[in-house]
DOZA-407952 format. One line per field, with one value per atom (N, C-alpha, C): residue number from 1; residue in three letters; chain; atom name; x, y, z. Coordinates in nm, 4 decimals. Each point is the difference from the previous one (the first is absolute). Layout:
! DOZA-407952
pos	NUM; ...
code	ALA; ...
unit	A; ...
site	CA; ...
east	X; ...
north	Y; ...
up	Z; ...
//
This chain:
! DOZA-407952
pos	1; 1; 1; 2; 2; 2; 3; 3; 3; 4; 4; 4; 5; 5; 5; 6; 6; 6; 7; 7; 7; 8; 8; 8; 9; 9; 9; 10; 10; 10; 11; 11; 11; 12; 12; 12; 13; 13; 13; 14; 14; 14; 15; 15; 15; 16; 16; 16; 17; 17; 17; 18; 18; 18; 19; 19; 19; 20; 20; 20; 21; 21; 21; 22; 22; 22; 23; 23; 23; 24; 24; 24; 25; 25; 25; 26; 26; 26; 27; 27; 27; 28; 28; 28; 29; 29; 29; 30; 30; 30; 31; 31; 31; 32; 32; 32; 33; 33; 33; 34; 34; 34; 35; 35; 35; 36; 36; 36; 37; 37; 37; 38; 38; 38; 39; 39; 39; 40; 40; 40; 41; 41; 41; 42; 42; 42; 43; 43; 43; 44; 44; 44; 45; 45; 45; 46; 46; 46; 47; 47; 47; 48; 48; 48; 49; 49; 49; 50; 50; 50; 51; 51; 51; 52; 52; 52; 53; 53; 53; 54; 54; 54; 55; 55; 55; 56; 56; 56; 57; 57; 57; 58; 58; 58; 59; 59; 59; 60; 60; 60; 61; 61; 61; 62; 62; 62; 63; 63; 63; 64; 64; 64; 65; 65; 65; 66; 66; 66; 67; 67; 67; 68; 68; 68; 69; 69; 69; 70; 70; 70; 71; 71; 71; 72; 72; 72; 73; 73; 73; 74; 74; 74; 75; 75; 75; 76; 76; 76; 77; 77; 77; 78; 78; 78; 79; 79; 79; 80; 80; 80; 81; 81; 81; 82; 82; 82
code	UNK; UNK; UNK; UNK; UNK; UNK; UNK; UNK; UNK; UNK; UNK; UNK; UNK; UNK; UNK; UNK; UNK; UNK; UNK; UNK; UNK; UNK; UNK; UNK; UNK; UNK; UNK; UNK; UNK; UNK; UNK; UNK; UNK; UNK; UNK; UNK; UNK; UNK; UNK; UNK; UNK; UNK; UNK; UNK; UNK; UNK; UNK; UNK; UNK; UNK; UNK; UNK; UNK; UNK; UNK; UNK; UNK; UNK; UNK; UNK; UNK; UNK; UNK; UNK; UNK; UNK; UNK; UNK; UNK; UNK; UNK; UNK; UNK; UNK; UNK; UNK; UNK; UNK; UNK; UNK; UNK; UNK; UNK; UNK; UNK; UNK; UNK; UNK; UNK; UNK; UNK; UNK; UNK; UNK; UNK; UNK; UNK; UNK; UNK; UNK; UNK; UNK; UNK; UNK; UNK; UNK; UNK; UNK; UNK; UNK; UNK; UNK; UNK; UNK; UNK; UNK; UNK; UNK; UNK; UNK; UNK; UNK; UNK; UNK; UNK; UNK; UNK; UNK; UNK; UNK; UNK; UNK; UNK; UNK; UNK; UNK; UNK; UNK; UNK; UNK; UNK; UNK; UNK; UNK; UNK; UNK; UNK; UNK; UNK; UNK; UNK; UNK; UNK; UNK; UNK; UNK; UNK; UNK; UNK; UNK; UNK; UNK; UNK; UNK; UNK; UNK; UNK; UNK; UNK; UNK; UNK; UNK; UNK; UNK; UNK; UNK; UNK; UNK; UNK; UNK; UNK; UNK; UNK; UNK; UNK; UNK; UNK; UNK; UNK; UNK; UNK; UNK; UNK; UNK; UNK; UNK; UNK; UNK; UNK; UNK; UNK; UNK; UNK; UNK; UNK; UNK; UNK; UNK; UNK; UNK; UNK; UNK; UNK; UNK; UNK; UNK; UNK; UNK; UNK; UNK; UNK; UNK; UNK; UNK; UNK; UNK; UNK; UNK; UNK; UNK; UNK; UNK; UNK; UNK; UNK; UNK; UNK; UNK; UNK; UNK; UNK; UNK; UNK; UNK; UNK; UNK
unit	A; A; A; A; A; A; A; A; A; A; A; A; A; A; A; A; A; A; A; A; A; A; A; A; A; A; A; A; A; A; A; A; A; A; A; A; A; A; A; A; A; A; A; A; A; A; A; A; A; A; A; A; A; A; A; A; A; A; A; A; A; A; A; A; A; A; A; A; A; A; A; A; A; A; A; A; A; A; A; A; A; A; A; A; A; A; A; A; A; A; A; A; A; A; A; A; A; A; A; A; A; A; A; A; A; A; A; A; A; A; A; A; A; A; A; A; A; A; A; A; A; A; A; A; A; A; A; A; A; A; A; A; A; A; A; A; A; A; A; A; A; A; A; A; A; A; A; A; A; A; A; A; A; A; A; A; A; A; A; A; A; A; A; A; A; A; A; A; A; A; A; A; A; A; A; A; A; A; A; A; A; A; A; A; A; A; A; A; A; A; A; A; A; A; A; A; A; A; A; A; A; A; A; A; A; A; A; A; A; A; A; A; A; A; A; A; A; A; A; A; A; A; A; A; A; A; A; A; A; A; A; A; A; A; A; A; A; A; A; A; A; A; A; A; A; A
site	N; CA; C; N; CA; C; N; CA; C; N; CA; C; N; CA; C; N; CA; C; N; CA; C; N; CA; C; N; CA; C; N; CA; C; N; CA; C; N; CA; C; N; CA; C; N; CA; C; N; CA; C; N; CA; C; N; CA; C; N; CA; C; N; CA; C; N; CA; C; N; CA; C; N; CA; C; N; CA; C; N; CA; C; N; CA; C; N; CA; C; N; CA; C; N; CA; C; N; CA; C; N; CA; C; N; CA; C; N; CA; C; N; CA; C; N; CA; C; N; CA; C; N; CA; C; N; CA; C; N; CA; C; N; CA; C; N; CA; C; N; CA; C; N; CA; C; N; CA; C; N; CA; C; N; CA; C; N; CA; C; N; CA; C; N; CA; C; N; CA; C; N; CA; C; N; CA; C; N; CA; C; N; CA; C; N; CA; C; N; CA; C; N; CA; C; N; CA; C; N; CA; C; N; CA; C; N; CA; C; N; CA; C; N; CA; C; N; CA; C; N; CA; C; N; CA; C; N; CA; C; N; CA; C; N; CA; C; N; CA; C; N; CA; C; N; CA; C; N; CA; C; N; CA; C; N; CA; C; N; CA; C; N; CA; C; N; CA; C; N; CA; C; N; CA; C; N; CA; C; N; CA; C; N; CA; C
east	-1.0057; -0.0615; 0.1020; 0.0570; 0.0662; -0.0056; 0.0656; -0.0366; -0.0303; -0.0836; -0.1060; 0.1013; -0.0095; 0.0639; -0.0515; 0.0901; -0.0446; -0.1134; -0.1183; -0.0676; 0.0778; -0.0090; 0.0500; -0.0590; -0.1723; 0.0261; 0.0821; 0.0065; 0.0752; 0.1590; 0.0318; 0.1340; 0.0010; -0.0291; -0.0750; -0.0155; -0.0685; -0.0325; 0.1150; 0.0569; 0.1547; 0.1652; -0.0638; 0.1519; -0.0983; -0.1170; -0.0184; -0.0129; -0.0069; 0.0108; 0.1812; 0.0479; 0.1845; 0.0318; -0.0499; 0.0412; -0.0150; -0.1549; 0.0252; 0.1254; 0.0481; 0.0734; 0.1422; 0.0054; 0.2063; 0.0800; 0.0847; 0.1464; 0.1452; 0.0153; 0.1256; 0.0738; 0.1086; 0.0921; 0.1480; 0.0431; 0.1064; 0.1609; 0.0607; 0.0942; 0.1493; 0.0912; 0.1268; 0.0880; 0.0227; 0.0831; 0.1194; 0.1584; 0.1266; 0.0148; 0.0409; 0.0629; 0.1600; 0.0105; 0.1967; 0.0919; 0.1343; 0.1025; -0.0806; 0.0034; 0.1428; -0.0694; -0.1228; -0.0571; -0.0606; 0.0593; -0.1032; -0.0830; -0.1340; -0.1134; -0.0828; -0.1057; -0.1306; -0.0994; -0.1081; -0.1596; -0.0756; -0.0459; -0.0866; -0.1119; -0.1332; -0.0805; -0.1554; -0.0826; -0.1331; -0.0109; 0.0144; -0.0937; -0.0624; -0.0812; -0.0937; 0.0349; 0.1421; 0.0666; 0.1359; 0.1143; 0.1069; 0.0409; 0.0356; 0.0207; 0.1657; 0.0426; 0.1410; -0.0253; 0.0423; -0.0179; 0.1296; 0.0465; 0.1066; -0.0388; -0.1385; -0.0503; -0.1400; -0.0414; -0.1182; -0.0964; -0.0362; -0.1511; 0.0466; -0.1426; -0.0548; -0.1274; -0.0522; -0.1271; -0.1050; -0.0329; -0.1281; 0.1027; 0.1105; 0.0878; -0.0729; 0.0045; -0.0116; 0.1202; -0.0331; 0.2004; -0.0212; 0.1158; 0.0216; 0.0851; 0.1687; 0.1071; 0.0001; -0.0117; 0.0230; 0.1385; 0.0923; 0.1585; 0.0651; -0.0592; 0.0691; 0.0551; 0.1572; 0.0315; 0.0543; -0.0287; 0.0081; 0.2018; 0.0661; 0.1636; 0.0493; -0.0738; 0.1204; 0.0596; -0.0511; 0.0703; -0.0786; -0.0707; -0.0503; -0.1616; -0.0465; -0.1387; -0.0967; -0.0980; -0.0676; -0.0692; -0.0362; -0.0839; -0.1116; -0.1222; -0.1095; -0.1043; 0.0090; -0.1038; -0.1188; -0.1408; -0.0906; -0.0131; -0.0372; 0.0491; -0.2013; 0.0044; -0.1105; -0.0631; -0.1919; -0.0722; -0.1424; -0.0752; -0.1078; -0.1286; -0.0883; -0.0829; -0.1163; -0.0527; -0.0224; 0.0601
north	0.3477; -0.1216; -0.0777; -0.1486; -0.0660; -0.0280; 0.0458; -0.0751; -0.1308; -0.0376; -0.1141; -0.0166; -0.1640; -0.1291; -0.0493; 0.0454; -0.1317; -0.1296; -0.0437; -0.1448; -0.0631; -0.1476; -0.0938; -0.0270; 0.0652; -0.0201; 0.1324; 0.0831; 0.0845; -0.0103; -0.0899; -0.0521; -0.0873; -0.1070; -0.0839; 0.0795; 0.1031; 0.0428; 0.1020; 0.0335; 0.0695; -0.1032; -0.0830; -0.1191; -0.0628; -0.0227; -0.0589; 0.1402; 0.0710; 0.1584; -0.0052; -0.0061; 0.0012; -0.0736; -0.1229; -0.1567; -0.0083; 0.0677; -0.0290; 0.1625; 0.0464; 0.0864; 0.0071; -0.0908; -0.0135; -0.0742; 0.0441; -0.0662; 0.0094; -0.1520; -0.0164; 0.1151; 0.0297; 0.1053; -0.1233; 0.0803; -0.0707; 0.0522; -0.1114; -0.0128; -0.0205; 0.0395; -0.0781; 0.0137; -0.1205; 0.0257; -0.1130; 0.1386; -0.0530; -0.0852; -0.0658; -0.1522; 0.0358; 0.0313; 0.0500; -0.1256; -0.0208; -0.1319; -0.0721; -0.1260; -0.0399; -0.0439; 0.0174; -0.0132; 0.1118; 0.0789; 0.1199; -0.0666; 0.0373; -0.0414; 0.1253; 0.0016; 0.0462; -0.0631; 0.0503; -0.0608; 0.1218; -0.0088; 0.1064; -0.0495; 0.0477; -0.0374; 0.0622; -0.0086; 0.0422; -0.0763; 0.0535; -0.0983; 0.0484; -0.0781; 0.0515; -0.0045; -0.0493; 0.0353; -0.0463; 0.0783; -0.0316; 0.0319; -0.1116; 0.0262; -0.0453; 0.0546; 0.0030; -0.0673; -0.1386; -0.0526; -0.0328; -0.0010; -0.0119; -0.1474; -0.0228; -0.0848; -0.0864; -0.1047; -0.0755; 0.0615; 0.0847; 0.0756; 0.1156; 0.0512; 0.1225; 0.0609; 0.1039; 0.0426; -0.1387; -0.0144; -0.0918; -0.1088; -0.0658; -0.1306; -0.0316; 0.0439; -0.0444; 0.0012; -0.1797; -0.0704; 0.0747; 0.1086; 0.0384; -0.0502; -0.0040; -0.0514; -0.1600; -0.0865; -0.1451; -0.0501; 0.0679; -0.0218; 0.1041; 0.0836; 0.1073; -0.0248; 0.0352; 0.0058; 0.1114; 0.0211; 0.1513; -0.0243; -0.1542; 0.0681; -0.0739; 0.0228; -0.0341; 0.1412; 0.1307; 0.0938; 0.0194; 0.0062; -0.0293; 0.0569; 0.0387; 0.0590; -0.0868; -0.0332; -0.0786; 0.1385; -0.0796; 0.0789; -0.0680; 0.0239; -0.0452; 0.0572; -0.0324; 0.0746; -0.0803; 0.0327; -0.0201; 0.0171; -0.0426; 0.0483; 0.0618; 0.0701; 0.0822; -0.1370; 0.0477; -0.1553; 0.1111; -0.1080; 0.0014; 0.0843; 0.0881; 0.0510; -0.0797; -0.1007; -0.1229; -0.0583
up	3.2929; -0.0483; -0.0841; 0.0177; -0.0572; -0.1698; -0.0690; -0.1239; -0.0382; -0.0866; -0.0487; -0.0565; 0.0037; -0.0436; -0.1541; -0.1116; -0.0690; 0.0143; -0.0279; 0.0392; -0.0953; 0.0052; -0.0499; -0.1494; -0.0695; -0.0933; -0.0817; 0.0408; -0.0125; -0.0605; 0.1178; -0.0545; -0.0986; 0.0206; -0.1688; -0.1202; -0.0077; -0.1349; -0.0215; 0.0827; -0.0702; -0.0148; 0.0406; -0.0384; -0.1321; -0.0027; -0.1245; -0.0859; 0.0247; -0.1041; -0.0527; 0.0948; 0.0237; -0.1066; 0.0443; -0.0806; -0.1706; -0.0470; -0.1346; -0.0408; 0.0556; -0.0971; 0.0446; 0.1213; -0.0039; -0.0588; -0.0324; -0.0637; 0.0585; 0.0287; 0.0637; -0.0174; 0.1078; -0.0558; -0.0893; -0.0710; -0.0004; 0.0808; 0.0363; 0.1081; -0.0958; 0.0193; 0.0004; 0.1428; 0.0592; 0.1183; -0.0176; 0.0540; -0.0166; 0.0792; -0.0158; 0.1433; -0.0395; 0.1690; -0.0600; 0.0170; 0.0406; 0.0423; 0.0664; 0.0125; -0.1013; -0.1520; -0.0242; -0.1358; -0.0277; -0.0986; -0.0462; -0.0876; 0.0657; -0.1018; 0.0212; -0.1221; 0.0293; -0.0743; 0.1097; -0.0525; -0.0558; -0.1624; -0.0351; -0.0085; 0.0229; -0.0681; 0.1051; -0.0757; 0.0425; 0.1482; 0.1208; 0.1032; 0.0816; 0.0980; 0.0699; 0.1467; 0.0273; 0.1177; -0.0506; 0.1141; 0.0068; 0.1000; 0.1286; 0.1236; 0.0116; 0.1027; 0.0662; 0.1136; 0.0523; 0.1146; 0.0919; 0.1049; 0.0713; 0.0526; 0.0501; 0.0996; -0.1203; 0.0953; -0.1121; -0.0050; 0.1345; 0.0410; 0.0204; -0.0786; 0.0288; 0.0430; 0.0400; 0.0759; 0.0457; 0.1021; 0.0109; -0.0249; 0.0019; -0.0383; -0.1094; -0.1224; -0.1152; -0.0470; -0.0765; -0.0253; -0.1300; -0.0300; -0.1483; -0.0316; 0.0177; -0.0405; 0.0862; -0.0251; 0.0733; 0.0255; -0.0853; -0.0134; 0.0640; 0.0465; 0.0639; 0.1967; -0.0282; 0.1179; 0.0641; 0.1537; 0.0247; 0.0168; 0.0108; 0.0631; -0.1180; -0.0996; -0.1884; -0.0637; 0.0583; -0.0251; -0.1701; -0.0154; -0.1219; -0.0053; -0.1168; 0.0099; -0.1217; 0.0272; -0.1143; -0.0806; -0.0981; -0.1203; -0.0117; 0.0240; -0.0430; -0.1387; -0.0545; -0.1097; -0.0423; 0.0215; -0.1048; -0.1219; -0.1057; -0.1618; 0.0156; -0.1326; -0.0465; 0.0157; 0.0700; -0.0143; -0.1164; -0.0145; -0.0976; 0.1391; -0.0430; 0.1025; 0.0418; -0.0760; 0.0386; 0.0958
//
């Protein structure tokens, strides 16, 4: 017999269970040559993009090109759970 699926309010009441008690992680990521930088700080994503799209063509990086030899940084900063 297949295992039972999650229902949908199911899922609802554990992302809003999830939601009031997470906290960003915090991140620092190196950016090497020809500018060493880094970004510290609490966020709620930090993606590496080569290309503009990802899964489903959702535009994450808009400046990103796949033949600049180059990788974008995308970060969300910590948001309010509101």
């Amino acid at each position: 017999m297949p295992a039972q699926t999650p229902s949908g309010p199911a899922y609802l009441l554990g992302a809003l269970r999830e939601l009031g008690r997470y906290c960003a992680p915090r991140f620092t990521i190196h950016a090497g040559a020809p500018a060493d930088t880094a970004i510290t700080g609490r966020m709620l994503l930090a993606f590496v993009a080569n290309g503009r799209y990802c899964g489903g063509r959702m535009l994450v990086a808009p400046q990103a090109r796949q033949d600049d030899g180059a990788f974008d940084v995308v970060t969300i900063d910590d948001v309010g759970r509101l």
